[in-house]
C-alpha positions as a Python dict, from the first residue, in 0.01 Angstrom:
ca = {
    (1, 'X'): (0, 0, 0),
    (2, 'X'): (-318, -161, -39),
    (3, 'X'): (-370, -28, -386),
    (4, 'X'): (-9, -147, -522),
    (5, 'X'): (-163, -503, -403),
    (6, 'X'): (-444, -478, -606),
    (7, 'X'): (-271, -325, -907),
    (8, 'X'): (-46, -649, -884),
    (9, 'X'): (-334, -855, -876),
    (10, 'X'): (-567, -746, -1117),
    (11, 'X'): (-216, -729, -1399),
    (12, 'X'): (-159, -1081, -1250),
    (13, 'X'): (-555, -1170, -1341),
    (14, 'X'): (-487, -974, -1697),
    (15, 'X'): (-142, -1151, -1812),
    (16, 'X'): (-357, -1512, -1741),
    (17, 'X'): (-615, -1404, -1944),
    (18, 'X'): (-385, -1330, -2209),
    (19, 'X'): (-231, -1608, -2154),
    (20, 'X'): (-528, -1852, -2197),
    (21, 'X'): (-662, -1680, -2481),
    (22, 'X'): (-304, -1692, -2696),
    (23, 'X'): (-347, -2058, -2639),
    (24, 'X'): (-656, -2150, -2775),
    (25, 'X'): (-583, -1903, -3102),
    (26, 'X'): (-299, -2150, -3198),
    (27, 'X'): (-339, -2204, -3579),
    (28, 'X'): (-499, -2515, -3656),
    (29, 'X'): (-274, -2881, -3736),
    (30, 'X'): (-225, -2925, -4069),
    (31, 'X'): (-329, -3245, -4127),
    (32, 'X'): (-654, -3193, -3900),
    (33, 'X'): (-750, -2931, -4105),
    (34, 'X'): (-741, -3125, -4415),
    (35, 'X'): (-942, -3444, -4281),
    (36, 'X'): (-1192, -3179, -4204),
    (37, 'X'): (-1183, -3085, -4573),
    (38, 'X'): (-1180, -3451, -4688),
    (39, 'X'): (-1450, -3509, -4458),
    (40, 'X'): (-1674, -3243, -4605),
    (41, 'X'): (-1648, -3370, -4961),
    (42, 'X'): (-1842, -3643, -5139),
    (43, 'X'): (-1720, -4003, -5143),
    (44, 'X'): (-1737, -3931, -5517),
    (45, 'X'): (-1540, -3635, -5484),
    (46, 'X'): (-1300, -3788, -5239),
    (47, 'X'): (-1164, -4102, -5406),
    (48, 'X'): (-901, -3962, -5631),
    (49, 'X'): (-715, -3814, -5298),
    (50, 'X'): (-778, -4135, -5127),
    (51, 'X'): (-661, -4325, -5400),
    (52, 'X'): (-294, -4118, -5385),
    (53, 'X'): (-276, -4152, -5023),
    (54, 'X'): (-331, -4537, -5090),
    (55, 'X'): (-88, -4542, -5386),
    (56, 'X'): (210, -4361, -5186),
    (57, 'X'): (127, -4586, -4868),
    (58, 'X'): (195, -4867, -5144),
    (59, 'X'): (538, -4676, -5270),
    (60, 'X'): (640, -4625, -4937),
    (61, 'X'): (555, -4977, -4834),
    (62, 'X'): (740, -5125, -5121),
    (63, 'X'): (1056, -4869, -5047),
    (64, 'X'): (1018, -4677, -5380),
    (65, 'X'): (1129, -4297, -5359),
    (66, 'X'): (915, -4003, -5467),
    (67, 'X'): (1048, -3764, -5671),
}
């Protein structure tokens, strides 16, 4: 009896563990991992994306569509 307790246990201790660990695998966001990328780049090297994330904030601002 006392063994069919700990089997339950220690599966109980391995399906957490699983568990925890799927969770922090989750692929990273999207948009996170491109601010990293931004980040990592030169402020020369940078401005032309900025400058299109400006421009559509402008378009969208303004009501125009994007094709």
């Amino acid at each position: 009896m006392i063994v069919v307790v700990i089997a339950v246990v220690a599966a109980l201790i391995v399906i957490a563990v699983i568990i925890v660990v799927a969770r922090r695998r989750r692929p990273a966001d999207g948009v996170a991992t491109f601010r990293r990328q931004i980040d990592a780049l030169s402020p020369e090297a940078r401005r032309p994306v900025v400058d299109r994330v400006h421009a559509l904030e402008e378009d969208d601002e303004r009501g125009e569509r994007r094709a």
